[in-house]
C-alpha positions in Angstrom: 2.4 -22.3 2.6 2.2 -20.7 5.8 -0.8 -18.3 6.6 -1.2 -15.5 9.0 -4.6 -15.5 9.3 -8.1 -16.3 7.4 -10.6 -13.3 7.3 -13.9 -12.4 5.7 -12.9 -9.7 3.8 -9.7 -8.4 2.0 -7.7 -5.6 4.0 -5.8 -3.4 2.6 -1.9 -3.5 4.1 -0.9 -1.0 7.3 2.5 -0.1 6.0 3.0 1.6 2.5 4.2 1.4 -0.1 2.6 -2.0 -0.3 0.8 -4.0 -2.7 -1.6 -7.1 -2.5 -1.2 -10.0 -4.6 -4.5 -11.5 -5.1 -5.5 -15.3 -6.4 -8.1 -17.8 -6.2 -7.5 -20.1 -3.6 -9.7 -23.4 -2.5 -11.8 -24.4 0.5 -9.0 -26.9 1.6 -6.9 -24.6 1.8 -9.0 -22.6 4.1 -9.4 -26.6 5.9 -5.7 -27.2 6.0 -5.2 -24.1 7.7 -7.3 -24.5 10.3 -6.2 -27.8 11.2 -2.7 -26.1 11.0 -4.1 -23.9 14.1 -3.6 -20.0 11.6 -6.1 -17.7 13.7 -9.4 -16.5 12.1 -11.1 -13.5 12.5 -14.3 -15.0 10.9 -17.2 -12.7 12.3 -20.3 -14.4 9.8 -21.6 -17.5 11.8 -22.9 -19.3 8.9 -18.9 -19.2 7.4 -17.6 -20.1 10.9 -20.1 -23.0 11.2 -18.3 -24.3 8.1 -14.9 -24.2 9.5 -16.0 -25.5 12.6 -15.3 -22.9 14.8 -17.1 -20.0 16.4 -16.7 -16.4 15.1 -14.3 -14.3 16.5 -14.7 -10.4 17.3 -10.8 -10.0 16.9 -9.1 -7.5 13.6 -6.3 -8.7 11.9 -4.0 -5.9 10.5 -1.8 -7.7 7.5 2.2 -6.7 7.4 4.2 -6.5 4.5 5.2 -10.3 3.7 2.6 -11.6 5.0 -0.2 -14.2 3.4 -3.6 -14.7 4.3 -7.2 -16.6 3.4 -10.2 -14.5 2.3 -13.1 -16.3 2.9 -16.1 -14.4 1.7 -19.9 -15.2 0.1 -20.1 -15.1 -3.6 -21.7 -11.9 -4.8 -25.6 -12.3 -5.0 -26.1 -15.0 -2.3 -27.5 -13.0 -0.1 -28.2 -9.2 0.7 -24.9 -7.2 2.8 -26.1 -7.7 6.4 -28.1 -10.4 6.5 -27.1 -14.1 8.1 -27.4 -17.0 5.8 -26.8 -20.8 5.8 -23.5 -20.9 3.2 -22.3 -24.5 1.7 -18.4 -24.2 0.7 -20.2 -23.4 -3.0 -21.5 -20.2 -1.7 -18.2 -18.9 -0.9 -14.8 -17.2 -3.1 -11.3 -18.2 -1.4 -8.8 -15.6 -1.8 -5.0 -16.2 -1.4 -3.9 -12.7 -0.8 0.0 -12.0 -0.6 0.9 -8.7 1.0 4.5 -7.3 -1.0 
C-alpha cells in the first residue's frame, strides 16, 4: 500500500464529486510508513513523539485516488486543546481512501 501522507485528522477531499472510504487501520501501519519516508503533517507533539518525529506546521490537501493515515486520540482521552502523553492505545488509525 502506498500512502500519501499521515495526518491528525480526516479531511474531507478538494475535488468533487468525491467520496472517502474509511477503515480501521493499525499503528504499524502508521510505523511502516514512516520508515517508508510518506510525509506527516502531525501537529500534536505527544502523537509525533510516538512516531519519532517532530510535528510539522504543513496542510495536506487529499486528491481523488489518493490514501492516507489518520492518526488521532480516542475520544475521551483528553479534553480538545489540551497536550497529553498518548501510548499507541490512546490513539484510532484510520485508512482513509479518497474515490
Amino acid at each position: 500500500m502506498i500512502y500519501r501522507a499521515i495526518v491528525n485528522t480526516l479531511i474531507p477531499p478538494v475535488d468533487y464529486p468525491a467520496s472517502l472510504l474509511i477503515n480501521r487501520s493499525d499503528w504499524g501501519q502508521v510505523l511502516w510508513a514512516i520508515k517508508q519516508g510518506v510525509p506527516h503533517y502531525i501537529r500534536h507533539s505527544g502523537t509525533a513523539k510516538l512516531l519519532g518525529v517532530e510535528p510539522q506546521d504543513g496542510f495536506y490537501t487529499p486528491q481523488v485516488g489518493d490514501v492516507y493515515l489518520v492518526v488521532r486520540l480516542k475520544p475521551g482521552i483528553a479534553p480538545r486543546g489540551v497536550e497529553v502523553e498518548a501510548s499507541p492505545d490512546d490513539l484510532e488509525v484510520l485508512k482513509v481512501e479518497v474515490l
